[in-house]
DSSP file (Angstrom, degrees, kcal/mol; ACC not computed):
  #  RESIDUE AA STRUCTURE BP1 BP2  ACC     N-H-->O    O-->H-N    N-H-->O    O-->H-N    TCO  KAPPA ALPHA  PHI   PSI    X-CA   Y-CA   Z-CA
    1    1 A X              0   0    0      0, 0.0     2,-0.4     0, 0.0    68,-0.0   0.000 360.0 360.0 360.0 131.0    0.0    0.0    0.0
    2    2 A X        -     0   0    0     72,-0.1     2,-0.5    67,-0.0    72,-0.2  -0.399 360.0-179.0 -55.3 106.6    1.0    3.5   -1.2
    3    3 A X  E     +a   74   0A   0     70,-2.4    72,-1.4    -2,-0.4     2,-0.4  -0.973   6.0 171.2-131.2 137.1    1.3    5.8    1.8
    4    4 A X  E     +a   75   0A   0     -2,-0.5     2,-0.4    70,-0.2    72,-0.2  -0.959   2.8 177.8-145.1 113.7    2.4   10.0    1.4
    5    5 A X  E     -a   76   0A   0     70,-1.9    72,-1.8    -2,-0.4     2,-0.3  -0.996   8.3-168.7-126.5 160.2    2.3   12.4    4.2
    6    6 A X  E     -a   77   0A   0     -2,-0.4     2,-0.9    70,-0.2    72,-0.1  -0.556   8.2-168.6-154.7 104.0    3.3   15.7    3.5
    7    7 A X  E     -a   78   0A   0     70,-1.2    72,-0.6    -2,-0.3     3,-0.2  -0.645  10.1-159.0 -78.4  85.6    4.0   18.5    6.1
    8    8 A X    >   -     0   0    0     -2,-0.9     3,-2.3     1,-0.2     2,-1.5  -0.140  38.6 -85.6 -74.2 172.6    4.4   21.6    4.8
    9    9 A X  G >  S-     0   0    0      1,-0.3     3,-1.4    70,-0.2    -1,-0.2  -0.384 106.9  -5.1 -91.9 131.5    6.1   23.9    7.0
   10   10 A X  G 3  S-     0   0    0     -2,-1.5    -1,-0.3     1,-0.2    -2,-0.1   0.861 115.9 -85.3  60.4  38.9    4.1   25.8    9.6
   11   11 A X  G <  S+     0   0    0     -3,-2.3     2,-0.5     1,-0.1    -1,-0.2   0.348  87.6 134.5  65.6  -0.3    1.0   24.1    8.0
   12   12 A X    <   -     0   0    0     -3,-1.4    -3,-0.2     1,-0.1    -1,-0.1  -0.733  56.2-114.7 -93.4 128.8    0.2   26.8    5.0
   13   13 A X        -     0   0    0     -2,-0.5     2,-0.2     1,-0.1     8,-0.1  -0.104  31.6-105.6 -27.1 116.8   -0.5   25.6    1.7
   14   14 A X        -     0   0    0      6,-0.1     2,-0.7     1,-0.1    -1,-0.1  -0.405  31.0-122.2 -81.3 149.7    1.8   26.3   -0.9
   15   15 A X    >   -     0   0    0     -2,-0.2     3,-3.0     1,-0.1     6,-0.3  -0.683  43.3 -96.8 -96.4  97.3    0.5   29.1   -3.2
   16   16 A X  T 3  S+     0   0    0     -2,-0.7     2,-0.9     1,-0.3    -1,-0.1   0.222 105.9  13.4 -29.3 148.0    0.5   27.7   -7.1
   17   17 A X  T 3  S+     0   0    0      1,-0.3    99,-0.4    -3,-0.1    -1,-0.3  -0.293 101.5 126.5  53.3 -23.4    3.0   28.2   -9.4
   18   18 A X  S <> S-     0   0    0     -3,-3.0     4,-2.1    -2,-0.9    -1,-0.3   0.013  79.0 -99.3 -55.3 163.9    5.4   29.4   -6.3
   19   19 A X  H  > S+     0   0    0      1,-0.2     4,-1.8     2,-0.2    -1,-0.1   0.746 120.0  49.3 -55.6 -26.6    8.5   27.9   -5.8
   20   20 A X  H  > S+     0   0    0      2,-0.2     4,-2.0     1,-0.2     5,-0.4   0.802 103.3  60.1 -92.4 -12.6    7.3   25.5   -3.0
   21   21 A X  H  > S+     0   0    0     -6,-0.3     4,-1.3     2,-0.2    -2,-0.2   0.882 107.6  45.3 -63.2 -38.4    4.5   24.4   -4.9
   22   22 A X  H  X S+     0   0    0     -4,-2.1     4,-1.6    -5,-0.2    -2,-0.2   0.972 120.0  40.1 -58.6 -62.2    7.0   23.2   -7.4
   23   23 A X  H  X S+     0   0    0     -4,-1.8     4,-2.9     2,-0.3     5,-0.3   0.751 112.7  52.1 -59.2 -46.4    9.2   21.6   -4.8
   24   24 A X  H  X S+     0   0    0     -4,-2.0     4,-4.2     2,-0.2    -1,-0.2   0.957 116.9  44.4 -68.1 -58.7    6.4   20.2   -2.6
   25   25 A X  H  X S+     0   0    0     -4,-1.3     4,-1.0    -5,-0.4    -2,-0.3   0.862 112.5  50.8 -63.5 -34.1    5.1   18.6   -6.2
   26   26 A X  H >X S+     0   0    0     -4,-1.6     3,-1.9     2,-0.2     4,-1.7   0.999 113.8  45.6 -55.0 -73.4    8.7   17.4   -7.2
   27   27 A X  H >X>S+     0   0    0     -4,-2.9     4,-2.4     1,-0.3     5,-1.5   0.889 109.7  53.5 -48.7 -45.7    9.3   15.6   -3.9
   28   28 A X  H 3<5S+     0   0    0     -4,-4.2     5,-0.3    -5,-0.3    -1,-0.3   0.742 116.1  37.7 -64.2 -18.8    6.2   14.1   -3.8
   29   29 A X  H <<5S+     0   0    0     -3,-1.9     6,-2.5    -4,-1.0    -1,-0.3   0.737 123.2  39.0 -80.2 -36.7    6.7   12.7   -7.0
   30   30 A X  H <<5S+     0   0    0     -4,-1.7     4,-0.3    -3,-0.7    -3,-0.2   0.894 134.6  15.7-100.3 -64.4   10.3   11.8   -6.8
   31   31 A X  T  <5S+     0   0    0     -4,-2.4    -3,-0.2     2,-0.1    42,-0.1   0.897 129.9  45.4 -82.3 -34.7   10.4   10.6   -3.1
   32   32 A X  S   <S+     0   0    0     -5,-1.5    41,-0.2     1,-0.1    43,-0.2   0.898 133.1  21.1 -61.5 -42.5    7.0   10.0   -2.2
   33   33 A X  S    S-     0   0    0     -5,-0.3    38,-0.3    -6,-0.2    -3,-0.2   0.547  86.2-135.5 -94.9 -19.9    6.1    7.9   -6.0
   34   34 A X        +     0   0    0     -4,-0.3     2,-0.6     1,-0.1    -4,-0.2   0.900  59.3 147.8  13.2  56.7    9.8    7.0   -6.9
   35   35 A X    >>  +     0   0    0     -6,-2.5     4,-2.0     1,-0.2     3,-1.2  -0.642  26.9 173.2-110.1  79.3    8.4    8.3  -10.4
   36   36 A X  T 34 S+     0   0    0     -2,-0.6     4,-0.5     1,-0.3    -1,-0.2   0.852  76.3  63.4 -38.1 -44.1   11.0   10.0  -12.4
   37   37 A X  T >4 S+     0   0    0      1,-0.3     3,-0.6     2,-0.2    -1,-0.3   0.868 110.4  34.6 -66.6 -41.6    8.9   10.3  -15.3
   38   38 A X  G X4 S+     0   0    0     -3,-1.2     3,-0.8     1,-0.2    -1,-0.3   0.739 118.4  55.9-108.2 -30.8    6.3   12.7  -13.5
   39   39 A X  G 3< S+     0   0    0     -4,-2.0    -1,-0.2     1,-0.3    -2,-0.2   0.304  95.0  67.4 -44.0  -2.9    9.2   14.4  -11.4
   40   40 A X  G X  S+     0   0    0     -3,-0.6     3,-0.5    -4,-0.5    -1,-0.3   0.378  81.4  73.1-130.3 -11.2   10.9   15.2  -14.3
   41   41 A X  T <  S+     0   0    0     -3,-0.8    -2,-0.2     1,-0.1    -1,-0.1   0.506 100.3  46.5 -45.5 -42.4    8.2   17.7  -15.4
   42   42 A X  T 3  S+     0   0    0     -4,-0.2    76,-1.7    75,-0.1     2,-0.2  -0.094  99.1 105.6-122.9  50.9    9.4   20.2  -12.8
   43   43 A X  B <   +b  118   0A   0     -3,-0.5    76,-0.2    74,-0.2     2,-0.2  -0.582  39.5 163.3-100.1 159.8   12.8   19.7  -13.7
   44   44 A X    >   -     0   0    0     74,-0.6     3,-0.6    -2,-0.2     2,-0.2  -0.814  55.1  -3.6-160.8 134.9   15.2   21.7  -15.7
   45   45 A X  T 3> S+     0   0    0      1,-0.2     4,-1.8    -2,-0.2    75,-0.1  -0.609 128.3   3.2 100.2-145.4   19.2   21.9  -16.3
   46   46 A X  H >> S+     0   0    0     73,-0.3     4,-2.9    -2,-0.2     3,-0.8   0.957 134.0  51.7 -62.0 -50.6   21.2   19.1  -14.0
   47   47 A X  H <> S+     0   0    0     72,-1.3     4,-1.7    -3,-0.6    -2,-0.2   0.955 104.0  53.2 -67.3 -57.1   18.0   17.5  -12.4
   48   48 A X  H 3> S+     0   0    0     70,-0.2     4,-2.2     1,-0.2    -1,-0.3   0.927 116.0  42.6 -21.4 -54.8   16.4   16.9  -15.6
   49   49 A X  H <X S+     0   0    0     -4,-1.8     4,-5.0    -3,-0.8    -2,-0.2   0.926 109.8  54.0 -69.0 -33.8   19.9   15.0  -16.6
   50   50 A X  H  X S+     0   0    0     -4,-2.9     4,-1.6     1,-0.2    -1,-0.2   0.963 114.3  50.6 -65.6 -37.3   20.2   13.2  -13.3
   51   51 A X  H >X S+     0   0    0     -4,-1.7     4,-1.8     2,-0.3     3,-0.8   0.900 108.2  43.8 -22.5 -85.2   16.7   12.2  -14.4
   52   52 A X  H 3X S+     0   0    0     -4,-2.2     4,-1.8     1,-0.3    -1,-0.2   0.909 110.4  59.2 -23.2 -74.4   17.2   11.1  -17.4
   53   53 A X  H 3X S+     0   0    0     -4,-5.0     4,-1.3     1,-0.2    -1,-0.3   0.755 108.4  43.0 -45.9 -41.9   20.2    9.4  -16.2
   54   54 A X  H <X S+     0   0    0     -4,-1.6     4,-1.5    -3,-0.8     5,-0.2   0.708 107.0  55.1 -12.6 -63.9   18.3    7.2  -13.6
   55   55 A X  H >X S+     0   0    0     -4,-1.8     3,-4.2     1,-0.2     4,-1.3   0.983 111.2  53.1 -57.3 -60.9   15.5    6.3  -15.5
   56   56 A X  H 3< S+     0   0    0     -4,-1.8     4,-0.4     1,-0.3     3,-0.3   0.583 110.5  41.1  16.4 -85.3   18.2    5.1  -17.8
   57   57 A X  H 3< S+     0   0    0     -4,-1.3     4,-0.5     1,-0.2    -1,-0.3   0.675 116.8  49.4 -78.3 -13.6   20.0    3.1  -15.6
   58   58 A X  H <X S+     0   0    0     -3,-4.2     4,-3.3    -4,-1.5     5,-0.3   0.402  85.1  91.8-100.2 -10.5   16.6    1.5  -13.8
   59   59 A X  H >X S+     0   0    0     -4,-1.3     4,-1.4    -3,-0.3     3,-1.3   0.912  90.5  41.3 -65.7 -76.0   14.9    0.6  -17.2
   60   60 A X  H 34 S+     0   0    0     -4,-0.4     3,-0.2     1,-0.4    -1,-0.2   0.791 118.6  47.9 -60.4 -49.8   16.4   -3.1  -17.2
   61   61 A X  H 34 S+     0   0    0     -4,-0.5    -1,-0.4     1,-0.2    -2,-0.2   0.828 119.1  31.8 -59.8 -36.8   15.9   -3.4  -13.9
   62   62 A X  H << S-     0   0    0     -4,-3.3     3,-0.2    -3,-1.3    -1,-0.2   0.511  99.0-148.5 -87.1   5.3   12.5   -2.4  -13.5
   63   63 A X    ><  -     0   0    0     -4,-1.4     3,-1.5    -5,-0.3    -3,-0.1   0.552  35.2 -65.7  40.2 162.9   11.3   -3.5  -16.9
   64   64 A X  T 3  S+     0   0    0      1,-0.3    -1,-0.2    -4,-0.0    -4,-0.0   0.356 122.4  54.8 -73.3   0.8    8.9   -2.4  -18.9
   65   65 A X  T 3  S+     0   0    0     -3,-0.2     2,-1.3     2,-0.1    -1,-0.3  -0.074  72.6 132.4 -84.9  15.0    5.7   -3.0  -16.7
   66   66 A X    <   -     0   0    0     -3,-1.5    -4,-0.1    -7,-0.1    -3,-0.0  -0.685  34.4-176.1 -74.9  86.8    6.9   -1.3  -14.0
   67   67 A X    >   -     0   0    0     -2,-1.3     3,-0.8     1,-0.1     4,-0.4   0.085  30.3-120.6 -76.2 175.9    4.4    1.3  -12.4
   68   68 A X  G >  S+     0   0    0      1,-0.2     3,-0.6     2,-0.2     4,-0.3   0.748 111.4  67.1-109.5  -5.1    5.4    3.6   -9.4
   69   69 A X  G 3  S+     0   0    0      1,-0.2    -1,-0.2     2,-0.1   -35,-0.1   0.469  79.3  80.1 -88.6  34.9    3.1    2.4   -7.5
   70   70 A X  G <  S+     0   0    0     -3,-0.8    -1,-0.2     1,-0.2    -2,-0.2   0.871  81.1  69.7 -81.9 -27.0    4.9   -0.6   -7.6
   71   71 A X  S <  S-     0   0    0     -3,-0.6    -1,-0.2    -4,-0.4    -2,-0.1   0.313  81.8-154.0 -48.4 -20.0    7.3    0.8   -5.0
   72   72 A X        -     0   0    0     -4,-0.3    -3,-0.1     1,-0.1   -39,-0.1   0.366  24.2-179.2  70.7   4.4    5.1    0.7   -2.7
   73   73 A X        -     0   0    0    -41,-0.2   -70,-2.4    -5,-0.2     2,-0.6  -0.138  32.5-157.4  62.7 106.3    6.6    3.3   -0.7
   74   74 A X  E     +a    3   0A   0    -72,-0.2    24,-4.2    24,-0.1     2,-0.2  -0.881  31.8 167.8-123.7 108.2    5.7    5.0    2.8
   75   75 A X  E     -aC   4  97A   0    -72,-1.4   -70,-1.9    -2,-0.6     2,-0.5  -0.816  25.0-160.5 -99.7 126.4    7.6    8.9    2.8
   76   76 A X  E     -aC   5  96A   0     20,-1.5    20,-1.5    -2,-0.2     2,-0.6  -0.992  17.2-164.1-111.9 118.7    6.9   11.5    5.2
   77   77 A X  E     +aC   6  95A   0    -72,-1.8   -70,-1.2    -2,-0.5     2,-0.6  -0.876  11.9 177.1 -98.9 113.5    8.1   14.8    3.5
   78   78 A X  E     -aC   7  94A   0     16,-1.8    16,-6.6    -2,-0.6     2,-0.6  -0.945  18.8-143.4-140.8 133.0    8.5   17.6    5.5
   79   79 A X  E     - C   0  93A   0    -72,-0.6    14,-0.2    -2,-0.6   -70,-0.2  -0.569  10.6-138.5-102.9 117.1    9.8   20.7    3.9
   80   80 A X        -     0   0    0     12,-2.4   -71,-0.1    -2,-0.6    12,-0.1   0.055  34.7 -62.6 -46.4 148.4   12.0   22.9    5.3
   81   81 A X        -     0   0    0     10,-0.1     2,-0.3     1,-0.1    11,-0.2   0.107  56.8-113.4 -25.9 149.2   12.4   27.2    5.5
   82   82 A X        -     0   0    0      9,-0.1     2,-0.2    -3,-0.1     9,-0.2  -0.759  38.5-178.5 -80.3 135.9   12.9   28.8    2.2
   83   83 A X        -     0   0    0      7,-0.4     7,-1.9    -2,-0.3    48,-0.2  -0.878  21.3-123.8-152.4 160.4   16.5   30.5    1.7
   84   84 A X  E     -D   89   0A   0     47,-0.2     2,-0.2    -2,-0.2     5,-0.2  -0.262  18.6-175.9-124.5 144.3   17.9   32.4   -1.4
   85   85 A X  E >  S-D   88   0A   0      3,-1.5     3,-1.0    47,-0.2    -2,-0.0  -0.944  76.5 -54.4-130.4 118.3   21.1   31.7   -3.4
   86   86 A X  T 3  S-     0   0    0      1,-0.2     2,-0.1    -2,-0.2    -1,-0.1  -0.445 122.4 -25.6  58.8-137.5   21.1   34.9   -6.1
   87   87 A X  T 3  S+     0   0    0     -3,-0.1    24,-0.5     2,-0.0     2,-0.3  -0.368 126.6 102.3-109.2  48.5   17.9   34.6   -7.6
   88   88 A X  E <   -DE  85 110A   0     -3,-1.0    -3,-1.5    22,-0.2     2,-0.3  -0.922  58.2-154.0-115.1 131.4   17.9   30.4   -6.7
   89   89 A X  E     -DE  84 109A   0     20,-2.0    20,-2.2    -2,-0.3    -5,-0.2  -0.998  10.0-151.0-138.8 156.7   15.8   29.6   -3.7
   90   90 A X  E     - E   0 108A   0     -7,-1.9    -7,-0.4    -2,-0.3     2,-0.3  -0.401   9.0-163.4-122.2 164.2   16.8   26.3   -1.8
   91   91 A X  E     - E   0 107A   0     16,-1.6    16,-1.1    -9,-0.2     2,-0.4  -0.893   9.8-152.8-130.5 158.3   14.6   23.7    0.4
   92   92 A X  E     - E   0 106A   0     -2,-0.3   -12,-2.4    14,-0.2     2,-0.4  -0.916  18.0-174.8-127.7 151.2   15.6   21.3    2.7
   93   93 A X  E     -CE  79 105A   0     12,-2.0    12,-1.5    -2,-0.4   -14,-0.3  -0.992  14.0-145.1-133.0 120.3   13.2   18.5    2.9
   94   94 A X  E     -CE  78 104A   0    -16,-6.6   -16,-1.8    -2,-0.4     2,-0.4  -0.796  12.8-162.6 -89.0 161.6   13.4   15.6    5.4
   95   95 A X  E     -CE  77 103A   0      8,-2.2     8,-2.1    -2,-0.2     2,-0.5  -0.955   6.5-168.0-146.4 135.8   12.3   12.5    4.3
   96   96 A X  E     -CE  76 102A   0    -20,-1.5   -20,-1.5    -2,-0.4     2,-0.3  -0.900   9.8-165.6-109.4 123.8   11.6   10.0    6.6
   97   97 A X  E >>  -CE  75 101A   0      4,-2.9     3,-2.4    -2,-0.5     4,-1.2  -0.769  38.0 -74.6-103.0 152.0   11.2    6.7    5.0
   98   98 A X  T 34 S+     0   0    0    -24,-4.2   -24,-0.1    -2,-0.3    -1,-0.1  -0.439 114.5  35.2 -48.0 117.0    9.6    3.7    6.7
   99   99 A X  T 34 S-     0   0    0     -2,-0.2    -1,-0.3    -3,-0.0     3,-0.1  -0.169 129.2 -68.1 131.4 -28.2   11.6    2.0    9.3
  100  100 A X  T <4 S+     0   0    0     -3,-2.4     2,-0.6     1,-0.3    -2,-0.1   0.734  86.7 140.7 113.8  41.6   13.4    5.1   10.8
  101  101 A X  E  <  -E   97   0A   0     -4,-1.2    -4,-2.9     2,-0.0    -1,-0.3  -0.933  26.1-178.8-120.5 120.7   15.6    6.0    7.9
  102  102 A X  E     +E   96   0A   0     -2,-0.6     2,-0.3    -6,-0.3    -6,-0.2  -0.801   5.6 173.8-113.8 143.1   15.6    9.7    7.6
  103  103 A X  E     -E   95   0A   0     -8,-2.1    -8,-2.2    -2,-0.3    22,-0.2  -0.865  26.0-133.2-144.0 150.7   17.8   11.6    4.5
  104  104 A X  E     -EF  94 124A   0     20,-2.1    20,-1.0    -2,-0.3     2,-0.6  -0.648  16.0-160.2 -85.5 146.8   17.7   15.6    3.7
  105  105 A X  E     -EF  93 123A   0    -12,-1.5   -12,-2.0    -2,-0.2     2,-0.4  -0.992   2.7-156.6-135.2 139.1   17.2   16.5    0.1
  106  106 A X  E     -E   92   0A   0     16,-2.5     2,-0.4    -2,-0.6   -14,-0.2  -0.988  17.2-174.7-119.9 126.7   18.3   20.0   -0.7
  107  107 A X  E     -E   91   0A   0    -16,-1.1   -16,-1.6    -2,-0.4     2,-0.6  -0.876   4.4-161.3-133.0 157.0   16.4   21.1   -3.8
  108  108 A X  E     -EG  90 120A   0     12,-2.3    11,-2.6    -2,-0.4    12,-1.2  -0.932   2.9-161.2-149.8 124.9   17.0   24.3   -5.6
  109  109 A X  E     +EG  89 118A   0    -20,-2.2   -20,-2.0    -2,-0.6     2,-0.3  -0.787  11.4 176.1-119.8 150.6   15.1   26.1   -7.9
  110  110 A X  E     -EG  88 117A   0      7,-1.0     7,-1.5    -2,-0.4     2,-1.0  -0.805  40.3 -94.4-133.9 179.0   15.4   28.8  -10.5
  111  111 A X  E     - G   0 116A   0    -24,-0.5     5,-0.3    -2,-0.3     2,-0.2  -0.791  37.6-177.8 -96.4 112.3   13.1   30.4  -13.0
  112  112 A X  E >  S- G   0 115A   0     -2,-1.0     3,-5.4     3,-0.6   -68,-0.0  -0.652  74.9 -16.6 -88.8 160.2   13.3   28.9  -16.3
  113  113 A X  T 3  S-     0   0    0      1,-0.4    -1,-0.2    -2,-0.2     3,-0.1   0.326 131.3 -49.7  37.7  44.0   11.1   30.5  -19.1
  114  114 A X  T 3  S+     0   0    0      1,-0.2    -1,-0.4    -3,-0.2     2,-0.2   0.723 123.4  95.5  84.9  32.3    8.8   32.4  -16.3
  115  115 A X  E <  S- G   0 112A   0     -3,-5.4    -3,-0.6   -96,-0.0    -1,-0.2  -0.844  77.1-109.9-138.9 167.3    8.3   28.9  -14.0
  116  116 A X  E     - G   0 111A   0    -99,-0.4     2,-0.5    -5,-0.3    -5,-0.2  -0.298  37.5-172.4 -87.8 157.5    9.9   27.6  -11.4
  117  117 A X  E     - G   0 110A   0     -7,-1.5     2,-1.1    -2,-0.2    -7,-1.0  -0.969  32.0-119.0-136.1 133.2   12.0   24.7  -11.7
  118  118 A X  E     +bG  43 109A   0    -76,-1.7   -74,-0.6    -2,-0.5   -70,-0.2  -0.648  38.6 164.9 -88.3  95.0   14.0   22.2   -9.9
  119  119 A X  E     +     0   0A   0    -11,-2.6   -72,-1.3    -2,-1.1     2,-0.4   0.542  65.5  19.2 -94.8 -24.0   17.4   22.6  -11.3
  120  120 A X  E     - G   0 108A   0    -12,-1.2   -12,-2.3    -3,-0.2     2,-0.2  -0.956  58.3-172.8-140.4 168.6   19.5   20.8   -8.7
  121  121 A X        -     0   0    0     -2,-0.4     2,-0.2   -14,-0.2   -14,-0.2  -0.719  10.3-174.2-150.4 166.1   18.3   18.0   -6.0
  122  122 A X        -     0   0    0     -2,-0.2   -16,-2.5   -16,-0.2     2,-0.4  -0.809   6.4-162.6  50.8  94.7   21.3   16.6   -2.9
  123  123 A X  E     +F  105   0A   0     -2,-0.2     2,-0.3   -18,-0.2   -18,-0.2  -0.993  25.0 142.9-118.5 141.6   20.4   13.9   -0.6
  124  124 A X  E     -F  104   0A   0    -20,-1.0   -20,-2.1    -2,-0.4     4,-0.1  -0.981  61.8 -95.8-147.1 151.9   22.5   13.5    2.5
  125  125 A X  S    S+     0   0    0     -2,-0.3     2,-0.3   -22,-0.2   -23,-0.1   0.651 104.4  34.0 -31.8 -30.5   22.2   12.6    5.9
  126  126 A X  S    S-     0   0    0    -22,-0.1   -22,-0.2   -32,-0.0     2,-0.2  -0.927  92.3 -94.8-138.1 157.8   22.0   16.2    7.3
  127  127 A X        -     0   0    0     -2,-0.3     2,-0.4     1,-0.1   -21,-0.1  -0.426  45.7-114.3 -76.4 134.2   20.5   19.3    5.9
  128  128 A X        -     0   0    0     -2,-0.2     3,-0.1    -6,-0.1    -1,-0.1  -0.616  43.7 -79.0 -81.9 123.6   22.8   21.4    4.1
  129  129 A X        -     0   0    0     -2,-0.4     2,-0.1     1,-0.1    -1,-0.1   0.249  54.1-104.3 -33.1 152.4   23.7   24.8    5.4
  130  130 A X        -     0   0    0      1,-0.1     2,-0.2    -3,-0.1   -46,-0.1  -0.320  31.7-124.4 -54.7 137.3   21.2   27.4    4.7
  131  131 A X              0   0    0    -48,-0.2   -47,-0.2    -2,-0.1   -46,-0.1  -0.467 360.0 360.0 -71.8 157.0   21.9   29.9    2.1
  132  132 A X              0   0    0     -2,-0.2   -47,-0.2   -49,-0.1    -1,-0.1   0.476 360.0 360.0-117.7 360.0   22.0   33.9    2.7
């Protein structure tokens, strides 16, 4: 069974087209689905390629009937304060997977062609300093 929680930070709804509405929708896709294909939509730049690359390398393995909710998946996403690098604004995300395995994804977005995008993604063990 498919299970998603998703905490936005300090409970408000992220405001369409904004940059955490893009981010919120990315992760949920990306960690919450493990669905490149539909993550890859509010991609641009390196994440697009890392994308790309992925599916790539995962086609033989998952073969070609492979849905995402085949993964089967329970993600709690809870997205961190906003903060600016230039005109890039950054998230930190935790994601808590079932079983008590927690990783940070730092995702950064820029404005492509007047939308937001998710141009780079990070995952590590700890949140990556904030930007100023």
């Amino acid at each position: 069974m498919f299970i998603l929680l998703v905490a936005l930070a300090a409970c408000r709804r992220a405001e369409p087209g904004s940059p955490e509405a893009t981010a919120d929708a990315f992760a949920e896709a990306y960690f919450g689905r493990a669905d490149q294909v539909r993550a890859k939509q509010f991609t641009a730049f390196g994440a697009s390629k890392m994308l790309d690359d992925e599916l790539n390398e995962t086609r033989n393995v998952r073969g070609a009937d492979f849905t995402p909710s085949d993964a089967n998946l329970e993600v709690k996403l809870v997205r961190g304060e906003r903060s600016a690098r230039g005109e890039r604004v950054r998230f930190d995300y935790a994601v808590n997977f079932h079983g008590g395995v927690e990783k940070h994804a730092d995702i950064e977005l820029a404005r492509v062609d007047g939308e937001w995008k998710v141009v780079r993604v990070t995952v590590g063990d700890a949140p990556a300093p904030a930007s100023s």
